[in-house]
Residue, then its C-alpha position, 0 to 999 in steps of 0.5 A: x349131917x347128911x340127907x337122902x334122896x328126895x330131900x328138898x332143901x335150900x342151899x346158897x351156891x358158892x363155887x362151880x364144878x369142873x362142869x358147869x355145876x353149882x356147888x354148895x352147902x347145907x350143914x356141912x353137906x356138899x351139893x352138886x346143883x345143875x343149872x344154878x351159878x355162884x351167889x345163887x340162893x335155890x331150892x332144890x331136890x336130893x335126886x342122890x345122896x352119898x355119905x358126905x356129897x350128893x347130887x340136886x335138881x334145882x327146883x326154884x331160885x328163891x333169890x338169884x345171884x347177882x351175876x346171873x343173867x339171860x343166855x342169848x340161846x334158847x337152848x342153852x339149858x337143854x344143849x349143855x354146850x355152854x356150861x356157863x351161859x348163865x353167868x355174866x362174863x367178868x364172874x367167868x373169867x374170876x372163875x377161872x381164874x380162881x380154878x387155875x389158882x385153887x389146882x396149884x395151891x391143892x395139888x401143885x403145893x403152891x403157897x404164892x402164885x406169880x398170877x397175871x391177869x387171865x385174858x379174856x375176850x373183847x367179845x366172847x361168842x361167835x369164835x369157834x373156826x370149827x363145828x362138827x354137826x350130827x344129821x338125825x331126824x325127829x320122832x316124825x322124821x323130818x330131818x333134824x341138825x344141831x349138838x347131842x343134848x349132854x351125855x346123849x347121842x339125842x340131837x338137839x336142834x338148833x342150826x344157830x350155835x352162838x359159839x359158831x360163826x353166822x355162815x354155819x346156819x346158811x350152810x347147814x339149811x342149804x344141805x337139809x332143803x338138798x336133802x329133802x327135795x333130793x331123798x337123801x337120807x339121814x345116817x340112823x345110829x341104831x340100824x347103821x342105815x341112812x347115808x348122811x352122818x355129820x357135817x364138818x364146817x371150817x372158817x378162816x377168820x383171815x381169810x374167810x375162806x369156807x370148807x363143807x365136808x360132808x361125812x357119809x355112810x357110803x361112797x357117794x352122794x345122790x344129786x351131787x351136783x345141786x348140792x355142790x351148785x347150792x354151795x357154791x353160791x355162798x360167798x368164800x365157798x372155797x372146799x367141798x369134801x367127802x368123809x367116808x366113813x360106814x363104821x358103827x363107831x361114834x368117831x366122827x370122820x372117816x379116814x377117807x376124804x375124797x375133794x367134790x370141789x374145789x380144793x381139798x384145804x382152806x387157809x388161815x392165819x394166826x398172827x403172820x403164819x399161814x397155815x392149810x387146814x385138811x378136813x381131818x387137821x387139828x387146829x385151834x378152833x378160837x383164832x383169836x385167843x389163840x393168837x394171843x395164848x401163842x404171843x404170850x408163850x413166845x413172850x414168856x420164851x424170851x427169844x433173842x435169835x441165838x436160842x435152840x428151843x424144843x416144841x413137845x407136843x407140837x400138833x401141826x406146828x403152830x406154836x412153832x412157827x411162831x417160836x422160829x420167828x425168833x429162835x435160832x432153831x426149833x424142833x417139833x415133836x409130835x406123835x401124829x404122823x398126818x400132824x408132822x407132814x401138815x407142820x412140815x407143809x406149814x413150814x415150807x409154805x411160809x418160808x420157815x428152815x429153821x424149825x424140824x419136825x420128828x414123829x414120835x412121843x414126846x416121851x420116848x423121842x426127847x429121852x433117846x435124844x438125849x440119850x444118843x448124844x451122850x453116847x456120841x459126845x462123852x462127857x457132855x449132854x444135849x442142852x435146849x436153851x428153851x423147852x415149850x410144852x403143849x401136852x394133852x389133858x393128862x400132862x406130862x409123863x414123869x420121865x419126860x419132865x425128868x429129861x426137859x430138866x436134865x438139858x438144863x433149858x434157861x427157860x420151860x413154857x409150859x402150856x396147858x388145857x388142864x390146870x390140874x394135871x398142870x399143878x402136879x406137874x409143875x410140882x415135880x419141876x420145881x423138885x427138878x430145880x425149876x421154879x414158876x415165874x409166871x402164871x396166867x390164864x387164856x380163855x380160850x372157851x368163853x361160855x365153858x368151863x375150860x380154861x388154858x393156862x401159860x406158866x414161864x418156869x426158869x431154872x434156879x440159881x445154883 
């Protein structure tokens, strides 16, 4: 059966797309429903009709799920931020849960799943550290901030993102009033004119130390100093910074960022490791989870103090400060040579020698090693006892997986921000002579549709 547009039908929703969306079915007919959640019965409009799938715009709800409930944002629906507002948070988690398992049974091949219990949130807003803000003005031209509405550039305002930390909208009032009573004008997309692009806000959950930095279309900013004696009456005020950045490009920062006040980091912690944040650092923006995503990754390492360990992928040293704790020696890769020197800062700062850090790919950085050591020791090949990995979405190159499973580790954590590329990958693995012991969900996004997973592979008896 198939149908065409503008075709009302009704349909009873019983899964969830990568995005949010509800899916169903009529007749055999899949639809891809905005708005609807699992175990909602709608009535909706064919807005476009393929072959075998189409798109609907719910028009009613004949009879909600039992699992929907109000979001506490007004502007959920329009923002598109939070994909899963609208579903109770236990249904969430089940959701995600059933995604992390559906990708290793459809592309990872997986018939039994060592599946632990995914580890959700006490409380599951108010956990982002970061938020980046757009600066616009409505039809009228006042002065406007919030997120771009979903797969727009049409800011939607709203100064209080449930997901950010309360202070975000004390902040964001306080540099608004400036700029109005001061003239400061709003960065405009389609002229490339207007001075104030974004606002960056980062804050310690530890520490409680706040940076502001402002990214602008020039070099300077009018009446610098009211703005700065606004901000700095805000309790834990520790950065206020300047991104310059007067490309036509939609990449938020600019490559310059020059101190206004204060000093240029803010610190924080994630269990007992201390760590500066730059305005241009990645770091991970949910605290909380991520203490317990990075506990369950040095648990599933199972360090005794004797082990060599590699950290692929490894940012600015996060996961392996935590693993050096334990292990003998870890080396750190990671592509992102700004990345390497704030890990080898981290390092130094919390006391830590037994963690080296290279700039490269993973991919070509671990193969040459490899490589080289065979040339220097004949006969031999390099050996990690443990290999943690902490790719991008797209997983892990072939080769790479090939040369984690020729140094022979006892042990591969494996931690992932895409279950799907992780079930492809983990399938080769397995032809390498590993097998998964331990698979368990982090939600380190509640409200969204991510979800990060934590696998513990060890090598087969021979």
């Amino acid at each position: 059966m198939s149908y065409q547009k503008n075709d009302v039908l009704t349909v009873k929703i019983e899964d969830m797309g990568h995005d949010g969306e509800g899916i169903g079915k009529c007749e055999g007919y899949t639809l891809f429903v905005k708005d609807t959640v699992i175990g909602d019965l709608a009535e909706v409009k064919v807005i476009k009709a393929k072959k075998n799938y189409g798109y609907a715009r719910l028009m009613r709800l004949i009879e909600p799920s039992p699992h929907r409930v109000e979001p506490i944002c007004p502007v959920a629906r329009p923002c598109g931020g939070c994909q899963l507002q609208m579903l109770d948070y236990a249904e969430q988690l089940r959701f995600k849960e059933k995604k992390i398992a559906q990708n290793l049974q459809r592309i990872g091949g997986m018939t039994e799943i060592p599946m632990e219990p995914i580890v959700g949130m006490e409380s599951p807003f108010r956990y982002r550290n970061k938020a980046q803000f757009p600066i616009g003005q409505d039809k009228n031209g006042k002065l406007i901030t919030g997120f771009y509405a979903g797969r727009t550039h049409q800011i939607m305002e709203n100064r209080n993102c449930y997901l950010g930390v309360e202070q975000n909208e004390e902040i964001l009032n306080r540099i608004l009033a400036w700029m109005e009573e001061n003239g400061v004008s709003a960065y405009q997309e389609e002229t490339g004119k207007g001075l104030v692009r974004h606002v960056l806000i980062r804050f310690g959950f530890t520490t409680k130390e706040i940076m502001v930095c402002l990214v602008v279309n020039g070099k300077k900013l009018p009446a610098e100093k009211k703005l700065i004696q606004s901000l700095t009456e805000l309790e834990g005020m520790t950065s206020i910074t300047l991104s310059v950045n007067r490309e036509r490009t939609n990449v938020i920062m600019g490559k310059e960022i020059r101190c206004l006040w204060g000093q240029e980091f803010i610190t924080d912690y994630i269990g007992t490791v201390k760590y500066q944040i730059s305005p241009l650092s990645f770091y991970q923006v949910n605290p909380v989870q991520t203490e317990k995503l990075y506990s369950l990754a040095l648990e599933y390492a199972g360090l005794t103090g004797e082990e060599t360990v590699w950290d692929l992928y490894c940012g600015i040293g996060t996961i392996s400060l935590f693993l050096a704790q334990k292990a003998k020696k870890v080396y750190g890769v990671e592509i992102v040579p700004e990345a390497i020197a704030d890990a080898k800062n981290n390092a130094k700062i919390n006391g830590i020698e037994n963690a080296e850090f290279f700039v490269g790919k993973s991919e070509e950085v671990l193969p040459e090693y490899y490589e080289k050591y065979a040339k220097e020791h004949p006969g031999e090949h390099a050996h990690a006892d443990v290999i943690v990995v902490d790719p991008p979405r797209k997983g892990c190159e072939e080769n790479l997986l090939r040369t984690m499973a020729d140094m022979q580790p006892d042990r591969i954590v494996y931690v992932s921000c895409d279950s799907a590329t992780l079930a492809r990958d983990l399938k080769i693995l397995q032809e390498l002579g590993y097998e998964v012991k331990k698979v368990r969900g982090v939600d380190q996004f509640p409200m969204t549709c991510h979800v990060e997973t934590v696998c513990l592979l060890s090598r087969k008896a021979q």
